[in-house]
N, C-alpha and C positions, 0 to 999 in steps of 0.2 A: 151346770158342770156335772159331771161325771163322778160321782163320790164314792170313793172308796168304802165301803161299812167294817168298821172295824167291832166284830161283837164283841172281844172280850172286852172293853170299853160301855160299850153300848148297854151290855146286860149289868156291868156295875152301875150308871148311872141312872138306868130307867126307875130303878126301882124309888129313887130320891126324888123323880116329876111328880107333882102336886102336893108336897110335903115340905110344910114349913122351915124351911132350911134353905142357906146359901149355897148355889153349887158353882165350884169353883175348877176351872181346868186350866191347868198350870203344866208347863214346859217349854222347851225351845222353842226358837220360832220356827215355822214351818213344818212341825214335828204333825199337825192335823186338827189343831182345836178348834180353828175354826170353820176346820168342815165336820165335825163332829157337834158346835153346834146347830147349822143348818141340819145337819140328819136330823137331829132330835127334833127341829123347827117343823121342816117340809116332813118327815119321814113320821115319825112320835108321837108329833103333834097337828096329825096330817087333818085330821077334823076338825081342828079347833080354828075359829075364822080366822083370816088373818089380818084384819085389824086387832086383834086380839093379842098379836106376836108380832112386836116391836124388834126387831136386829139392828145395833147399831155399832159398826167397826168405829171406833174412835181415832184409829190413826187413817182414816180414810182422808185426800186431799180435801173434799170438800167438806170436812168438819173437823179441821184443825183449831177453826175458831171456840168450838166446844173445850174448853179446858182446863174448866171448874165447875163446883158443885152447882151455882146459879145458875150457869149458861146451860150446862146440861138439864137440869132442870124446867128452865127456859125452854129449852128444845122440845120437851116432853111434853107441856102444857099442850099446844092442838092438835096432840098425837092421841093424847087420851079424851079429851074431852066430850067425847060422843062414843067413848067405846064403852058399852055394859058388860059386868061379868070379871071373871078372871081374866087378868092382862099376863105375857108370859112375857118377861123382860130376855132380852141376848145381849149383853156388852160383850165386845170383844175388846184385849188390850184394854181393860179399864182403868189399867196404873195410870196411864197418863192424864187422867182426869183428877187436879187438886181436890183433894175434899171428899173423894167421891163415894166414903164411908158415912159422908152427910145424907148423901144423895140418897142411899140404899135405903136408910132407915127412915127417910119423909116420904118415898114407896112406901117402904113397911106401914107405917100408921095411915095409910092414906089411901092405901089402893087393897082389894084383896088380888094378889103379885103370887108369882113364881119365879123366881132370876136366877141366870146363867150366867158366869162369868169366865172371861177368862184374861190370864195373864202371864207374861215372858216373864217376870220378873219374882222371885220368892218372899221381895218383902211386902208384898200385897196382904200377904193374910199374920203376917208377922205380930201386929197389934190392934188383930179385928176381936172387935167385942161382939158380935153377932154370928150368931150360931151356923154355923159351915160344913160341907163338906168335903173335903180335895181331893182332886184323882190327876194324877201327874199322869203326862200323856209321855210319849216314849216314840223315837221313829219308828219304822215299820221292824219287827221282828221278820228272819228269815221265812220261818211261815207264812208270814203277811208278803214276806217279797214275792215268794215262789210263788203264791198267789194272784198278786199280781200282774204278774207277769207269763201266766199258764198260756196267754195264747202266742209265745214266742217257739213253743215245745221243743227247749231245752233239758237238756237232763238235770237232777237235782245237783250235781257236783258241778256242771256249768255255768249253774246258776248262782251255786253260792261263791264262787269266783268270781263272782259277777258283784256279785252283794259285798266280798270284801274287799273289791273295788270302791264300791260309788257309795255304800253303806244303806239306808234305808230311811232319807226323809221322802214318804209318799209323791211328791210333785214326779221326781223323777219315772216316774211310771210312764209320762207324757212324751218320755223322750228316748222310749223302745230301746234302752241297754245303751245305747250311741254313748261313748266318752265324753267326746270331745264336749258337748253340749252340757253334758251330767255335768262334769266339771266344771264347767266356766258356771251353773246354776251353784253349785254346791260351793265355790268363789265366792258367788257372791254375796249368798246367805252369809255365809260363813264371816264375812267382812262387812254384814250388815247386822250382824247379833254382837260382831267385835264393838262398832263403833256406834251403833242407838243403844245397848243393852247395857255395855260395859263403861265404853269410854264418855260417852256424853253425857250418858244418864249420871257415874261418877266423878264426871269433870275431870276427867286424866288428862291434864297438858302434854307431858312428855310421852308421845304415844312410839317413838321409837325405843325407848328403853320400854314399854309396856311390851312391843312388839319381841323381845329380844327375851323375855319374863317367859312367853307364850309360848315362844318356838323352843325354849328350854322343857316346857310341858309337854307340847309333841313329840320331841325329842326322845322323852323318858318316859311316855307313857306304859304305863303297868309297871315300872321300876320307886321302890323307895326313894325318895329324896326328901329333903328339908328344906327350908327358907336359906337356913343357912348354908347351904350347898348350890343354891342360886348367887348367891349374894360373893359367894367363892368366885361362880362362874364369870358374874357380869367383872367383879374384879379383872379378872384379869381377859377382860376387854377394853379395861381402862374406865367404868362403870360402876358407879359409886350410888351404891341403896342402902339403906336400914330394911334388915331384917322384917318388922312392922311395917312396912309401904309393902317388902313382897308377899307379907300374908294377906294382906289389906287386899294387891290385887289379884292373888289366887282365890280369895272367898268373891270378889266383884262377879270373877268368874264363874264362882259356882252358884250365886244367889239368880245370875242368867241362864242358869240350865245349861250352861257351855261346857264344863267338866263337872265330874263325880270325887268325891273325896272319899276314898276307902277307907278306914281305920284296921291297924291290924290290930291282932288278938290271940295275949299269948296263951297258947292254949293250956298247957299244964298249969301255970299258975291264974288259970280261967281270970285274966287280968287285959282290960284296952290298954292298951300302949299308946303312949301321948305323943309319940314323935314316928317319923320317917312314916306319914302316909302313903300309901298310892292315890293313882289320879287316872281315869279313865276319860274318857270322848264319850260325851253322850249320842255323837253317831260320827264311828268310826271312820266316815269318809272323808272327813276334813282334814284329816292325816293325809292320806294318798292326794287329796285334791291340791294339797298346798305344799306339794315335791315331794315326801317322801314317797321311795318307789315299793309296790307291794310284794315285794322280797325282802324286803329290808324288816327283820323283827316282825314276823310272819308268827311266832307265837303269842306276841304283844294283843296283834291286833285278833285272832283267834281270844285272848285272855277279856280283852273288849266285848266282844260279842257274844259271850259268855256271860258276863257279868251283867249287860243291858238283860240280857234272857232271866236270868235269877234274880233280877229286880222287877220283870214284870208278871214272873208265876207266883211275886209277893211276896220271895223271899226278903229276910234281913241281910246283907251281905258282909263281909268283910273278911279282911286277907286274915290267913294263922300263921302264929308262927309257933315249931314245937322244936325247942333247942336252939339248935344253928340251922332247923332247917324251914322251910317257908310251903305252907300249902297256898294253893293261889287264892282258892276260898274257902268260907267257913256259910254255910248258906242255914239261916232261921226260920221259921215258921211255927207260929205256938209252941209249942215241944217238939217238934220235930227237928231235925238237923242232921246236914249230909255236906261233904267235902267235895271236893274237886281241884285234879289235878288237872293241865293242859298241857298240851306237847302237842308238836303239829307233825312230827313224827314217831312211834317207838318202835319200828324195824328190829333193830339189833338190838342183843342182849345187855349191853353195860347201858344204855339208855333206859329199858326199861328196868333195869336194878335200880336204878338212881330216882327213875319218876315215882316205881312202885315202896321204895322202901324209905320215902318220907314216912309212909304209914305206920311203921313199926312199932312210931312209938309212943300210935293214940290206942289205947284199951279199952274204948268204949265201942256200944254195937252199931251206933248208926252208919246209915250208907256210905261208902267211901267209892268215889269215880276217880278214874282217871277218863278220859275227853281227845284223842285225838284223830287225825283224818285217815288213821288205816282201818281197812277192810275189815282186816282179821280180825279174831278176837282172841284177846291177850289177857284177861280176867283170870286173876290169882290169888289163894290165899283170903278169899273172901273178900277180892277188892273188883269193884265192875269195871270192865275197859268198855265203854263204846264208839262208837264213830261220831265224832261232831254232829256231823249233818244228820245224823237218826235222831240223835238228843235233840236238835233245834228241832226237828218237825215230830216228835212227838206229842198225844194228843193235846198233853197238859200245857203244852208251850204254845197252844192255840184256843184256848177256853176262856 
Protein backbone atom coordinates (compact mmCIF):
# COMPACT_ATOMS: atom_id res chain seq x y z
CA UNK A 1 0.00 0.00 0.00
CA UNK A 2 0.61 3.37 -0.45
CA UNK A 3 1.57 5.12 3.01
CA UNK A 4 1.15 8.09 3.93
CA UNK A 5 4.60 9.37 6.07
CA UNK A 6 3.49 11.16 8.53
CA UNK A 7 7.03 12.96 10.12
CA UNK A 8 5.86 14.66 12.95
CA UNK A 9 4.91 11.29 14.28
CA UNK A 10 7.78 9.52 12.83
CA UNK A 11 10.57 11.82 14.16
CA UNK A 12 8.88 11.50 17.92
CA UNK A 13 9.01 7.85 17.69
CA UNK A 14 12.27 7.00 15.97
CA UNK A 15 14.12 8.14 18.57
CA UNK A 16 12.57 5.38 21.25
CA UNK A 17 13.54 2.18 18.40
CA UNK A 18 16.03 0.09 20.07
CA UNK A 19 15.64 1.34 23.60
CA UNK A 20 14.36 -0.45 26.29
CA UNK A 21 10.96 0.68 26.43
CA UNK A 22 7.32 -0.04 25.40
CA UNK A 23 6.07 1.94 22.52
CA UNK A 24 2.63 2.36 22.59
CA UNK A 25 0.27 4.19 19.66
CA UNK A 26 -3.02 4.85 20.90
CA UNK A 27 -6.11 6.53 19.18
CA UNK A 28 -9.20 6.06 17.09
CA UNK A 29 -9.53 3.54 14.72
CA UNK A 30 -8.39 4.39 11.37
CA UNK A 31 -6.79 7.63 12.57
CA UNK A 32 -3.10 5.70 11.00
CA UNK A 33 -1.45 3.41 13.56
CA UNK A 34 -1.22 0.95 11.82
CA UNK A 35 0.32 2.11 8.93
CA UNK A 36 2.73 4.07 11.00
CA UNK A 37 3.70 0.78 12.27
CA UNK A 38 4.58 -0.77 8.98
CA UNK A 39 6.49 2.53 8.06
CA UNK A 40 8.63 2.05 11.08
CA UNK A 41 8.71 -1.95 9.94
CA UNK A 42 9.35 -1.74 5.90
CA UNK A 43 10.60 1.99 6.08
CA UNK A 44 12.90 2.20 9.88
CA UNK A 45 13.61 -0.92 9.99
CA UNK A 46 14.30 -1.52 6.34
CA UNK A 47 17.79 -3.43 7.04
CA UNK A 48 16.84 -5.34 9.63
CA UNK A 49 15.88 -9.05 8.24
CA UNK A 50 12.65 -9.78 8.21
CA UNK A 51 12.29 -12.71 10.16
CA UNK A 52 13.43 -10.63 12.51
CA UNK A 53 10.09 -8.31 12.37
CA UNK A 54 7.11 -10.21 13.52
CA UNK A 55 3.56 -7.87 12.61
CA UNK A 56 0.72 -9.29 14.04
CA UNK A 57 -3.00 -7.47 13.53
CA UNK A 58 -4.93 -9.40 16.34
CA UNK A 59 -8.25 -8.47 15.18
CA UNK A 60 -7.27 -10.09 11.80
CA UNK A 61 -10.18 -12.93 10.73
CA UNK A 62 -7.68 -15.48 10.67
CA UNK A 63 -6.40 -14.99 14.26
CA UNK A 64 -9.47 -14.46 16.05
CA UNK A 65 -8.54 -17.64 17.60
CA UNK A 66 -5.51 -15.93 19.34
CA UNK A 67 -7.07 -14.49 22.32
CA UNK A 68 -5.11 -14.96 25.31
CA UNK A 69 -1.80 -14.75 26.78
CA UNK A 70 -1.13 -18.84 26.01
CA UNK A 71 -2.37 -18.96 22.44
CA UNK A 72 -0.57 -15.93 21.51
CA UNK A 73 2.24 -17.13 23.03
CA UNK A 74 1.61 -20.47 21.28
CA UNK A 75 1.66 -18.50 18.18
CA UNK A 76 5.07 -17.17 18.68
CA UNK A 77 6.98 -20.30 19.60
CA UNK A 78 7.98 -21.27 15.41
CA UNK A 79 8.08 -17.78 14.70
CA UNK A 80 10.99 -17.36 16.69
CA UNK A 81 12.58 -20.43 17.13
CA UNK A 82 15.34 -20.08 14.48
CA UNK A 83 15.51 -16.44 14.53
CA UNK A 84 18.92 -15.07 16.04
CA UNK A 85 19.43 -11.55 17.24
CA UNK A 86 17.14 -8.81 18.05
CA UNK A 87 13.51 -9.77 17.36
CA UNK A 88 11.20 -6.36 16.63
CA UNK A 89 7.66 -7.28 17.88
CA UNK A 90 4.34 -5.19 16.03
CA UNK A 91 0.96 -6.00 17.79
CA UNK A 92 -1.61 -4.28 16.42
CA UNK A 93 -4.98 -3.78 18.61
CA UNK A 94 -3.41 -5.67 21.25
CA UNK A 95 -6.44 -5.00 23.88
CA UNK A 96 -8.17 -7.81 22.62
CA UNK A 97 -5.62 -10.31 23.72
CA UNK A 98 -6.52 -11.56 27.63
CA UNK A 99 -3.52 -11.39 29.64
CA UNK A 100 -1.54 -9.88 27.24
CA UNK A 101 0.64 -7.76 29.78
CA UNK A 102 1.72 -11.67 30.50
CA UNK A 103 2.75 -12.10 27.30
CA UNK A 104 5.01 -8.83 26.99
CA UNK A 105 6.90 -9.43 29.98
CA UNK A 106 7.84 -13.69 29.02
CA UNK A 107 9.22 -11.50 25.72
CA UNK A 108 10.99 -9.35 27.98
CA UNK A 109 12.90 -12.04 30.13
CA UNK A 110 13.13 -14.21 27.15
CA UNK A 111 14.05 -12.72 24.06
CA UNK A 112 16.35 -9.60 23.57
CA UNK A 113 12.77 -7.68 21.92
CA UNK A 114 11.78 -4.17 20.70
CA UNK A 115 7.79 -3.94 20.76
CA UNK A 116 5.30 -1.78 19.18
CA UNK A 117 2.06 -1.62 20.21
CA UNK A 118 -0.95 -0.26 19.37
CA UNK A 119 -4.45 0.21 20.72
CA UNK A 120 -8.16 1.92 20.13
CA UNK A 121 -8.80 1.67 23.51
CA UNK A 122 -7.19 4.03 26.70
CA UNK A 123 -7.35 1.35 29.21
CA UNK A 124 -4.49 -0.47 27.77
CA UNK A 125 -1.87 1.20 29.53
CA UNK A 126 -4.21 2.38 32.42
CA UNK A 127 -2.43 -0.45 34.83
CA UNK A 128 0.63 -1.35 32.93
CA UNK A 129 3.61 -1.89 35.24
CA UNK A 130 6.21 -1.86 32.40
CA UNK A 131 7.88 0.91 31.33
CA UNK A 132 6.21 2.79 28.29
CA UNK A 133 5.99 5.30 26.04
CA UNK A 134 2.56 6.79 24.27
CA UNK A 135 2.08 8.90 21.44
CA UNK A 136 -1.57 9.26 20.67
CA UNK A 137 -2.02 9.49 17.04
CA UNK A 138 -4.66 12.10 15.86
CA UNK A 139 -6.48 12.13 11.95
CA UNK A 140 -4.80 14.03 9.52
CA UNK A 141 -4.22 17.78 10.39
CA UNK A 142 -5.05 20.27 7.53
CA UNK A 143 -1.53 20.34 6.49
CA UNK A 144 -1.44 16.69 6.28
CA UNK A 145 -4.79 16.93 4.26
CA UNK A 146 -3.68 19.64 1.71
CA UNK A 147 -0.80 17.44 1.44
CA UNK A 148 -2.45 14.82 0.53
CA UNK A 149 -4.21 15.75 -1.54
CA UNK A 150 -1.53 18.39 -3.68
CA UNK A 151 -2.20 16.37 -6.93
CA UNK A 152 -6.04 17.33 -7.12
CA UNK A 153 -4.51 21.42 -7.48
CA UNK A 154 -7.11 22.98 -5.56
CA UNK A 155 -6.70 26.06 -3.95
CA UNK A 156 -5.98 26.18 0.01
CA UNK A 157 -9.56 27.63 0.77
CA UNK A 158 -11.10 24.75 -1.53
CA UNK A 159 -9.59 22.43 0.11
CA UNK A 160 -10.09 23.23 3.54
CA UNK A 161 -13.97 23.17 2.61
CA UNK A 162 -13.24 20.10 1.58
CA UNK A 163 -11.58 18.94 4.89
CA UNK A 164 -14.39 20.51 6.95
CA UNK A 165 -16.54 18.44 5.05
CA UNK A 166 -15.15 14.81 5.38
CA UNK A 167 -12.72 15.77 8.16
CA UNK A 168 -9.07 14.05 8.11
CA UNK A 169 -9.12 10.09 8.87
CA UNK A 170 -6.15 9.28 6.04
CA UNK A 171 -8.04 6.27 4.18
CA UNK A 172 -10.08 8.91 2.68
CA UNK A 173 -7.14 10.12 0.45
CA UNK A 174 -8.21 6.89 -1.64
CA UNK A 175 -11.38 8.30 -2.59
CA UNK A 176 -10.01 11.74 -4.52
CA UNK A 177 -12.59 14.36 -2.37
CA UNK A 178 -15.75 12.22 -3.92
CA UNK A 179 -18.66 12.54 -0.95
CA UNK A 180 -20.66 10.30 -1.68
CA UNK A 181 -18.06 7.52 -1.06
CA UNK A 182 -16.09 9.57 1.94
CA UNK A 183 -19.27 9.35 3.65
CA UNK A 184 -20.70 6.12 3.48
CA UNK A 185 -16.45 5.20 4.67
CA UNK A 186 -16.61 7.67 7.36
CA UNK A 187 -20.41 5.72 8.25
CA UNK A 188 -19.03 3.13 8.63
CA UNK A 189 -15.93 3.76 10.78
CA UNK A 190 -17.82 5.71 12.62
CA UNK A 191 -20.55 2.78 13.48
CA UNK A 192 -17.78 0.64 13.86
CA UNK A 193 -15.69 2.51 16.79
CA UNK A 194 -19.57 2.97 18.07
CA UNK A 195 -20.30 -0.66 18.31
CA UNK A 196 -16.62 -2.78 18.77
CA UNK A 197 -14.96 0.10 20.93
CA UNK A 198 -17.91 1.41 22.89
CA UNK A 199 -20.80 -0.83 22.87
CA UNK A 200 -19.50 -4.38 22.94
CA UNK A 201 -16.49 -3.89 24.48
CA UNK A 202 -18.88 -2.16 27.56
CA UNK A 203 -21.70 -4.51 27.19
CA UNK A 204 -24.26 -1.51 26.44
CA UNK A 205 -27.78 -3.51 25.90
CA UNK A 206 -29.93 -0.53 25.39
CA UNK A 207 -28.10 0.85 22.44
CA UNK A 208 -30.91 3.15 21.38
CA UNK A 209 -31.00 5.25 24.48
CA UNK A 210 -26.87 5.01 24.08
CA UNK A 211 -27.64 6.25 20.51
CA UNK A 212 -29.86 9.21 21.64
CA UNK A 213 -26.82 10.06 24.60
CA UNK A 214 -24.58 10.58 21.32
CA UNK A 215 -26.62 12.48 19.06
CA UNK A 216 -27.14 14.92 22.17
CA UNK A 217 -23.01 15.20 21.76
CA UNK A 218 -23.07 15.88 18.25
CA UNK A 219 -25.61 18.08 18.70
CA UNK A 220 -23.76 20.36 21.12
CA UNK A 221 -20.52 19.91 20.28
CA UNK A 222 -18.07 22.85 21.45
CA UNK A 223 -21.05 23.99 23.77
CA UNK A 224 -21.08 23.32 27.78
CA UNK A 225 -23.29 20.83 28.95
CA UNK A 226 -23.70 18.50 31.98
CA UNK A 227 -24.93 14.97 32.52
CA UNK A 228 -27.52 16.50 34.08
CA UNK A 229 -28.66 18.46 31.13
CA UNK A 230 -28.76 15.20 29.16
CA UNK A 231 -30.68 13.50 31.67
CA UNK A 232 -33.28 16.75 31.27
CA UNK A 233 -33.09 16.06 27.57
CA UNK A 234 -33.85 12.29 27.37
CA UNK A 235 -36.69 13.12 30.10
CA UNK A 236 -38.62 14.63 28.20
CA UNK A 237 -38.36 12.02 25.36
CA UNK A 238 -40.01 9.99 27.87
CA UNK A 239 -36.36 8.51 28.85
CA UNK A 240 -35.35 7.70 31.96
CA UNK A 241 -31.26 7.52 32.98
CA UNK A 242 -29.18 8.27 36.17
CA UNK A 243 -27.03 10.88 35.89
CA UNK A 244 -24.04 8.00 36.67
CA UNK A 245 -24.92 5.66 33.51
CA UNK A 246 -24.66 9.09 31.41
CA UNK A 247 -21.25 9.80 32.74
CA UNK A 248 -20.37 6.27 32.62
CA UNK A 249 -21.15 6.40 28.75
CA UNK A 250 -19.56 9.81 27.91
CA UNK A 251 -16.22 8.57 29.54
CA UNK A 252 -16.83 4.82 27.40
CA UNK A 253 -16.59 7.37 24.68
CA UNK A 254 -13.87 9.06 25.40
CA UNK A 255 -11.52 6.06 26.71
CA UNK A 256 -12.42 5.06 22.60
CA UNK A 257 -10.73 8.07 21.37
CA UNK A 258 -14.30 8.95 19.97
CA UNK A 259 -14.68 12.42 21.90
CA UNK A 260 -12.36 14.95 23.78
CA UNK A 261 -13.41 16.16 27.20
CA UNK A 262 -12.32 19.85 27.56
CA UNK A 263 -12.15 21.12 31.17
CA UNK A 264 -12.72 24.76 31.58
CA UNK A 265 -10.66 27.09 33.58
CA UNK A 266 -11.40 29.97 35.45
CA UNK A 267 -8.95 32.15 34.63
CA UNK A 268 -8.95 34.90 37.23
CA UNK A 269 -9.38 32.70 40.01
CA UNK A 270 -6.59 30.34 38.01
CA UNK A 271 -9.11 27.48 39.36
CA UNK A 272 -10.53 23.91 36.91
CA UNK A 273 -13.90 24.07 37.18
CA UNK A 274 -15.58 20.75 37.77
CA UNK A 275 -18.72 21.07 35.93
CA UNK A 276 -20.12 22.09 32.44
CA UNK A 277 -17.30 20.58 30.29
CA UNK A 278 -17.00 20.71 26.50
CA UNK A 279 -16.84 17.79 24.17
CA UNK A 280 -15.14 17.86 20.77
CA UNK A 281 -14.96 15.10 17.74
CA UNK A 282 -11.90 13.64 17.54
CA UNK A 283 -12.42 14.05 13.73
CA UNK A 284 -14.86 16.38 12.85
CA UNK A 285 -16.38 14.49 10.04
CA UNK A 286 -18.52 12.27 11.83
CA UNK A 287 -20.66 15.23 12.44
CA UNK A 288 -21.43 16.18 8.69
CA UNK A 289 -21.22 12.38 7.92
CA UNK A 290 -24.19 11.56 10.24
CA UNK A 291 -26.88 14.61 8.93
CA UNK A 292 -25.65 17.33 10.22
CA UNK A 293 -25.31 19.87 7.25
CA UNK A 294 -22.03 22.00 7.13
CA UNK A 295 -23.72 25.32 7.62
CA UNK A 296 -25.13 24.39 10.56
CA UNK A 297 -22.74 25.73 13.73
CA UNK A 298 -19.93 26.33 11.26
CA UNK A 299 -18.10 28.01 14.12
CA UNK A 300 -18.44 24.75 16.32
CA UNK A 301 -16.83 22.74 13.81
CA UNK A 302 -13.99 25.46 12.83
CA UNK A 303 -13.66 25.41 17.19
CA UNK A 304 -12.91 21.34 16.52
CA UNK A 305 -10.46 21.74 14.25
CA UNK A 306 -8.71 24.07 16.22
CA UNK A 307 -8.59 22.39 19.12
CA UNK A 308 -7.37 18.75 17.39
CA UNK A 309 -4.44 21.43 15.83
CA UNK A 310 -3.38 22.71 19.67
CA UNK A 311 -3.38 19.06 20.86
CA UNK A 312 -1.12 18.07 18.26
CA UNK A 313 1.65 21.13 18.45
CA UNK A 314 1.58 19.59 22.14
CA UNK A 315 -0.39 21.94 23.62
CA UNK A 316 -2.40 21.45 27.16
CA UNK A 317 -5.70 22.60 26.15
CA UNK A 318 -8.68 23.84 27.77
CA UNK A 319 -11.76 26.27 27.38
CA UNK A 320 -11.43 29.79 29.90
CA UNK A 321 -13.55 31.35 31.33
CA UNK A 322 -13.02 35.13 32.75
CA UNK A 323 -16.28 36.54 34.34
CA UNK A 324 -19.23 35.90 32.33
CA UNK A 325 -17.37 35.66 29.56
CA UNK A 326 -15.80 32.39 27.68
CA UNK A 327 -12.40 32.18 25.63
CA UNK A 328 -12.60 29.15 23.41
CA UNK A 329 -9.06 28.13 24.56
CA UNK A 330 -6.45 28.49 27.06
CA UNK A 331 -3.63 26.49 25.08
CA UNK A 332 -0.07 25.23 27.60
CA UNK A 333 3.09 24.32 26.90
CA UNK A 334 5.93 24.31 29.69
CA UNK A 335 5.47 28.08 30.52
CA UNK A 336 4.33 29.27 27.79
CA UNK A 337 0.62 30.15 27.15
CA UNK A 338 -1.51 31.76 24.48
CA UNK A 339 -5.41 32.12 23.96
CA UNK A 340 -7.61 31.86 21.26
CA UNK A 341 -10.70 33.18 20.01
CA UNK A 342 -12.71 31.59 16.91
CA UNK A 343 -15.33 33.27 14.81
CA UNK A 344 -15.93 32.08 11.27
CA UNK A 345 -16.62 35.62 10.45
CA UNK A 346 -15.49 39.34 11.96
CA UNK A 347 -16.56 41.65 9.04
CA UNK A 348 -18.58 44.13 10.91
CA UNK A 349 -17.63 46.17 13.68
CA UNK A 350 -20.12 45.10 16.76
CA UNK A 351 -18.74 41.30 16.02
CA UNK A 352 -15.45 42.21 16.41
CA UNK A 353 -16.09 44.44 19.67
CA UNK A 354 -17.56 41.36 21.25
CA UNK A 355 -14.88 38.52 19.89
CA UNK A 356 -12.10 41.24 20.53
CA UNK A 357 -13.10 42.43 24.08
CA UNK A 358 -13.21 39.08 25.94
CA UNK A 359 -9.70 40.25 26.19
CA UNK A 360 -9.97 42.95 28.42
CA UNK A 361 -9.84 41.48 31.15
CA UNK A 362 -6.81 39.23 31.08
CA UNK A 363 -3.60 41.49 32.21
CA UNK A 364 -1.13 39.16 31.51
CA UNK A 365 1.34 39.27 28.31
CA UNK A 366 1.05 36.19 26.68
CA UNK A 367 -0.22 35.74 23.12
CA UNK A 368 -3.88 36.41 22.63
CA UNK A 369 -5.53 35.23 18.84
CA UNK A 370 -8.32 35.63 17.62
CA UNK A 371 -8.70 32.77 14.35
CA UNK A 372 -11.12 33.48 11.74
CA UNK A 373 -11.71 32.92 7.94
CA UNK A 374 -11.19 36.68 6.70
CA UNK A 375 -8.72 37.94 4.64
CA UNK A 376 -8.10 41.09 6.26
CA UNK A 377 -6.28 41.72 9.09
CA UNK A 378 -8.17 42.92 12.08
CA UNK A 379 -5.29 42.82 14.80
CA UNK A 380 -5.90 45.32 17.71
CA UNK A 381 -4.58 46.49 20.92
CA UNK A 382 -1.96 43.87 21.03
CA UNK A 383 -4.35 41.03 20.05
CA UNK A 384 -3.23 38.82 16.75
CA UNK A 385 -6.24 38.32 14.06
CA UNK A 386 -5.24 35.65 11.71
CA UNK A 387 -6.89 33.62 9.02
CA UNK A 388 -7.59 30.09 9.92
CA UNK A 389 -6.15 28.56 7.17
CA UNK A 390 -2.59 30.46 7.47
CA UNK A 391 -2.67 29.33 11.33
CA UNK A 392 -3.36 25.56 10.29
CA UNK A 393 -0.59 25.58 7.61
CA UNK A 394 1.88 27.13 9.53
CA UNK A 395 5.28 25.70 9.90
CA UNK A 396 4.78 24.60 13.56
CA UNK A 397 1.36 22.95 12.70
CA UNK A 398 3.48 20.52 10.48
CA UNK A 399 6.80 19.53 12.59
Amino acid sequence: MDYIIREKYISKIKPFINKPVLKILTGMRRVGKSSLLHIIKDEILKDVADENKIYINFEATNLLSINNVNSLLEYLKPLLEDVKGKVYFFFDEIQVIDGWEEAISDLKHNRDYDILLTSSNKKLISNLSEKYVEFEIQPFTFSEFKKAFENMELSKENLFYKFIQLGGLPFLKYFDLDETPSFEYLNDIYNTVLVKDVLQYNNIRDVDLFNHIFSYILTNIGQSFSASSIKTYLKNKNKNISVDTILNYLEYCNIAFLIKKVPRYDILSKKTLKVDEKYYLTDHGFRQATGFPITQDIERILENIVYIELLLRGYEVKVGKVKDKEINFIAKKEKSLSYYQISYKIRDEKTRERIFETYNSIEDNFPKYVLSMDHSNFSQDGVIHKNIIDFLLEDEGVK
